[in-house]
C-alpha positions as CSV (number, residue, x, y, z in Angstrom):
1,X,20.9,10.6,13.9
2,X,20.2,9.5,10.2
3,X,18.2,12.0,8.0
4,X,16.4,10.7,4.9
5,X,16.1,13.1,2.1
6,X,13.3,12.6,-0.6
7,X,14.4,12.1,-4.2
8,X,13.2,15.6,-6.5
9,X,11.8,15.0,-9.5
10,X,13.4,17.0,-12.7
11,X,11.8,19.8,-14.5
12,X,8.8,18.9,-16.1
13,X,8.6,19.8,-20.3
14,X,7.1,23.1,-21.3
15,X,4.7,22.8,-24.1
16,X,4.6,25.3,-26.7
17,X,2.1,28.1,-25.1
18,X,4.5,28.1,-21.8
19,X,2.7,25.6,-19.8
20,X,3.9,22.7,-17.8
21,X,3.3,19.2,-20.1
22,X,2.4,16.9,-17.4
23,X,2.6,14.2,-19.6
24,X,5.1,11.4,-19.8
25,X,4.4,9.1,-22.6
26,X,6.3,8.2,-26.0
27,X,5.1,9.5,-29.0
28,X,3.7,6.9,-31.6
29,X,6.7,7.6,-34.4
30,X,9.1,7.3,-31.6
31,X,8.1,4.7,-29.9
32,X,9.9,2.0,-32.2
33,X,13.4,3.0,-30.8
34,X,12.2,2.0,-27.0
35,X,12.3,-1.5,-25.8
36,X,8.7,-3.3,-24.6
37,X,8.0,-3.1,-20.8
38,X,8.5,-6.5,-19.0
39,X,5.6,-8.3,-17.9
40,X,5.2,-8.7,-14.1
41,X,3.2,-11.1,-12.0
42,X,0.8,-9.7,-9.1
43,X,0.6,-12.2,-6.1
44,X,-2.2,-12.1,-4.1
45,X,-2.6,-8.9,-1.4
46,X,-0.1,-7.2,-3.5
């Protein structure tokens, strides 16, 4: 019998009151020193 196990996601930021930060996006200033996102094609009933 194979068993699957379901990939965790890490720890999620904590923002500066003690909350979880939800977010996941690059600041502006920061966001020079990441490459662009490839584009992708849709095909139809995707």
């Amino acid at each position: 019998m194979i068993t699957i196990e379901a990939i965790k996601p890490g720890p999620k930021p904590k923002k500066d009151d003690g909350s979880l930060d939800k977010r996941r996006r690059v600041s502006p200033d920061k966001k020079k020193d990441y490459p662009p996102l490839k584009k992708h094609k849709h095909t139809k009933g995707d």
